[in-house]
N, C-alpha and C positions, 0 to 999 in steps of 0.2 A: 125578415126576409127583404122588407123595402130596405134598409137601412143597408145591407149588403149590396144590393145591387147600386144604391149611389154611391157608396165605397168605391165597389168598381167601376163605375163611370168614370168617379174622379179620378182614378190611376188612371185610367187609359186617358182621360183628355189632357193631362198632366203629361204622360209619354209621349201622346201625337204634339201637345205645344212645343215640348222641350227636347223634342227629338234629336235637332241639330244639334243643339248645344251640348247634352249631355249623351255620349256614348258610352255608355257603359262596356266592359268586357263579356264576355255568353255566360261565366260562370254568374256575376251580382247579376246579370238579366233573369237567370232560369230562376234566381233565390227567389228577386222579387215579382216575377210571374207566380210560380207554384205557392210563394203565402197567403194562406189566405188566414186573415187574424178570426175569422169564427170557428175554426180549429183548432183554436187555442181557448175557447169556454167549455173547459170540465167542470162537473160538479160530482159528488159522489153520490148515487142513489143505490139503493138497497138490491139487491137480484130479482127478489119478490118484485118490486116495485115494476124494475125493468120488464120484468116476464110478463107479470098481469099486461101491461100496456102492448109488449109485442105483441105479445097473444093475441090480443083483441084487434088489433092491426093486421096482420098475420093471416086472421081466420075472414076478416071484410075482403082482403085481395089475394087470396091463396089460389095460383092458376088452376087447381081442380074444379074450384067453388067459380057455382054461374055466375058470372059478372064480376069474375076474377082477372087481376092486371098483371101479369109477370114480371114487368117493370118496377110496377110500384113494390110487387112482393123483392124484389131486388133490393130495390130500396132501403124496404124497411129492414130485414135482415144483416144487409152491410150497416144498419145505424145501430142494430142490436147487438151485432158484433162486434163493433168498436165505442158501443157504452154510450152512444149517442141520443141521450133522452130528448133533448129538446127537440132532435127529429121525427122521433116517434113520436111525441105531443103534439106536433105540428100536421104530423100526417092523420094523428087520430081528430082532430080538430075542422082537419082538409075531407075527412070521408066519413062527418057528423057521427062519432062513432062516442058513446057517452060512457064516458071516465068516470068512475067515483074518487067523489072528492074528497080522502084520507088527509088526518093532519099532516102527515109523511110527506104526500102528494103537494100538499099546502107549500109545507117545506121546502120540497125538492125545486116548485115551481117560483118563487122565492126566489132560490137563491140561483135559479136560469136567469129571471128579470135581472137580476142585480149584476150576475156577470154579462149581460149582452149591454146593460147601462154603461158599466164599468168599460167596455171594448167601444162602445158608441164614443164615449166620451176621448177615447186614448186616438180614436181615426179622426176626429174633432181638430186634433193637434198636427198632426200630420201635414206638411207642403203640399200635399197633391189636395189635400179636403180644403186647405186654406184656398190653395189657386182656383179650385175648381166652383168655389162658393165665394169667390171677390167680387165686387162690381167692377165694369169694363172700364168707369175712370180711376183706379186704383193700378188694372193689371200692368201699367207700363214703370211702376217703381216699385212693382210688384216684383216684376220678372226679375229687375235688376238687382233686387236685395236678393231674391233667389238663388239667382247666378253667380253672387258672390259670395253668397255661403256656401255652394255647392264646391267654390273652387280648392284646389288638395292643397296642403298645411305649407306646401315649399313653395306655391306660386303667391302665397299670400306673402311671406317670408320677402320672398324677392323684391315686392313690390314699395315693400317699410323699406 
């Protein structure tokens, strides 16, 4: 979750630097507002697997039950609806709720690490994590190598 939200930092401080310079059209703005790359870490886990964890998530914040969250029961349900494990690990984690630890489980948790690694390392590369993680005496041949690969293929052209 930390790792997302300095993601998101660096986009936004990236957009507020580069604002003037780069205007994008509303279509590539709305693309690159609504991506968000932890959307894109599937892994397959079993139904069983999925269920026991809802469940158990489910039953700690279910608006009937006292000291029940409707929010959070929101929550968890839209992650179990769209197959979303590492949500519900995270929430059962977030509301000390004790998982038995199956080889499956072992597995499934595995191979979450390995794609949030995989996704960590692909935003690593990214203009906006570079800009946003330079030091202040870099950013000014920073920008300029920026701005000159940002420019489109015929203004480059013109300029040879």
């Amino acid at each position: 979750m930390e790792t997302k939200i300095i993601y998101k930092n660096s986009m936004e401080r990236f957009r507020v630097d580069f604002s003037k310079e780069i205007e994008p059209d509303e279509s590539v703005k709305q693309a690159q507002d609504t991506k968000d790359p932890y959307e894109e870490i599937q892994t397959d886990v079993s139904e069983d697997t999925m269920k026991k964890v809802y469940r158990k998530v489910a039953n700690k914040v279910h608006p009937d039950k006292k000291g029940g969250d409707e929010e959070m029961f929101k929550i968890a349900a839209n992650a179990n609806k769209n197959k979303d494990f590492g949500a519900l690990l995270e929430m059962a984690d977030e509301l000390e709720i004790d998982i038995e630890l199956s080889n499956e489980l072992i597995n499934e948790m595995t191979k979450q690490c390995t794609a949030v690694i995989q996704n960590i390392t692909s935003m690593k590369t990214t203009t906006a994590w570079t800009w946003a993680h330079s030091k202040p005496q870099e950013r000014e041949s920073l920008r300029l190598y920026i701005l000159e690969t940002l420019k489109p293929p015929t203004e480059l052209n013109d300029e040879q």
